[in-house]
C-alpha positions in Angstrom: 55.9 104.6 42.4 58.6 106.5 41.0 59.2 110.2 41.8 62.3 111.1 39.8 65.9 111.4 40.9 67.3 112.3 44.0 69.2 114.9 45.2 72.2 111.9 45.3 71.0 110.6 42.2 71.8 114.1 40.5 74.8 114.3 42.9 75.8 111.4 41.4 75.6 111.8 37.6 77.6 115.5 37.9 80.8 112.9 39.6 80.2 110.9 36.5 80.3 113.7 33.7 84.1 113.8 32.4 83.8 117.7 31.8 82.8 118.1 35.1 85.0 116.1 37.1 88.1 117.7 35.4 87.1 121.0 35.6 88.0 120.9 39.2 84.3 122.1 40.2 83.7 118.6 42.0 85.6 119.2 44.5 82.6 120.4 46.3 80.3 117.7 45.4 82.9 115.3 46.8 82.5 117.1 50.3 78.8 117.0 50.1 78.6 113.2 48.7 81.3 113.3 52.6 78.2 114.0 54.7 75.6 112.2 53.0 77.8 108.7 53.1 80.6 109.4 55.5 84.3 109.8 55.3 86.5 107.9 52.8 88.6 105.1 55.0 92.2 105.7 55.4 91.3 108.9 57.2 93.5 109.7 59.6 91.8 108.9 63.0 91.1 105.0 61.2 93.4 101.9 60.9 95.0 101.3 57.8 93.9 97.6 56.8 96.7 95.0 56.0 95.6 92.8 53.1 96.8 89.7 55.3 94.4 90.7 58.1 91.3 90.5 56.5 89.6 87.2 57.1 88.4 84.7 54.5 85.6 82.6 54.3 83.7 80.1 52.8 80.0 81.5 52.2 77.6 79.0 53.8 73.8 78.2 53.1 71.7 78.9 56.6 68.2 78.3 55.1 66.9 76.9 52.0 63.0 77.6 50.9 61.1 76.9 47.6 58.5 79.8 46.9 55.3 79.4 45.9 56.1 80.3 41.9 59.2 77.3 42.2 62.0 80.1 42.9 64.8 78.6 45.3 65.4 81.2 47.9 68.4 81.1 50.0 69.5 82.6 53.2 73.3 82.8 53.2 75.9 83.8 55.4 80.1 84.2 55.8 81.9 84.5 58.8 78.9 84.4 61.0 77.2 87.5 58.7 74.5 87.3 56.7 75.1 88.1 52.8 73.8 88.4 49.7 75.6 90.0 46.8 79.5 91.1 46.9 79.5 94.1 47.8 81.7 95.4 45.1 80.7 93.4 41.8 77.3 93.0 43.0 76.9 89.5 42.2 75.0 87.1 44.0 76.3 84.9 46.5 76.4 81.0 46.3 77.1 78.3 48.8 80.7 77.4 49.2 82.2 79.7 47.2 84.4 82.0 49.4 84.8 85.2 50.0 86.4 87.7 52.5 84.8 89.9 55.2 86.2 93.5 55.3 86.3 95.1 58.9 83.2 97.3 58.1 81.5 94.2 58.1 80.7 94.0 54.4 81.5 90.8 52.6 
C-alpha cells in the first residue's frame, strides 16, 4: 500500500531541483540528509581509502534454486559477503564476474 512520499523522498527531490541547489538554500538540507544517513567519508576522524587497498573479487554462486513459476534464483556472494546488486549502478550480480569490496562492506 502506498502512502505518498516521505519526508526523505521530499528531502530528496529539493537536492535534485537545479534552482534550488544553486541558490545556496541546500545547504541545510545537506545537514539534515547528515543525520538521517550519516556523515560523508573522508571526515576527519575516518581513514582515507587508497585505491590499491581495496580488495577484489570474483562474485561466487552459494546457492542455486528454481522457483515454483521457473525463475532461477541465486544466492551470491564476494569476499565471503553476501550480494546482490552493485551498489552503485544497481545492476544485478552474476557468477564469476568480479567485483571489489569497499571497507564499509558494500560490494
Amino acid at each position: 500500500m502506498f502512502t505518498g512520499p516521505t519526508e526523505l523522498d521530499l528531502l530528496l527531490a529539493r537536492l535534485d531541483d537545479p534552482d534550488f541547489t544553486y541558490s545556496g538554500r541546500s545547504y541545510d538540507d545537506l545537514l539534515l540528509l547528515e543525520e538521517i544517513m550519516g556523515p560523508a567519508i573522508g571526515t576527519p576522524n575516518q581513514q582515507q581509502v587508497v585505491l590499491e587497498d581495496i580488495p577484489l573479487g570474483r562474485v561466487e554462486v552459494l546457492r542455486r534454486r528454481v522457483t515454483k513459476d521457473g525463475r532461477t534464483k541465486l544466492k551470491l556472494a564476494l569476499l565471503g559477503v553476501v550480494v546482490d546488486k552493485c551498489g552503485i549502478c544497481l545492476v544485478q550480480f552474476k557468477g564469476d564476474a568480479f567485483a571489489c569490496l569497499l571497507p564499509c562492506r558494500h560490494a
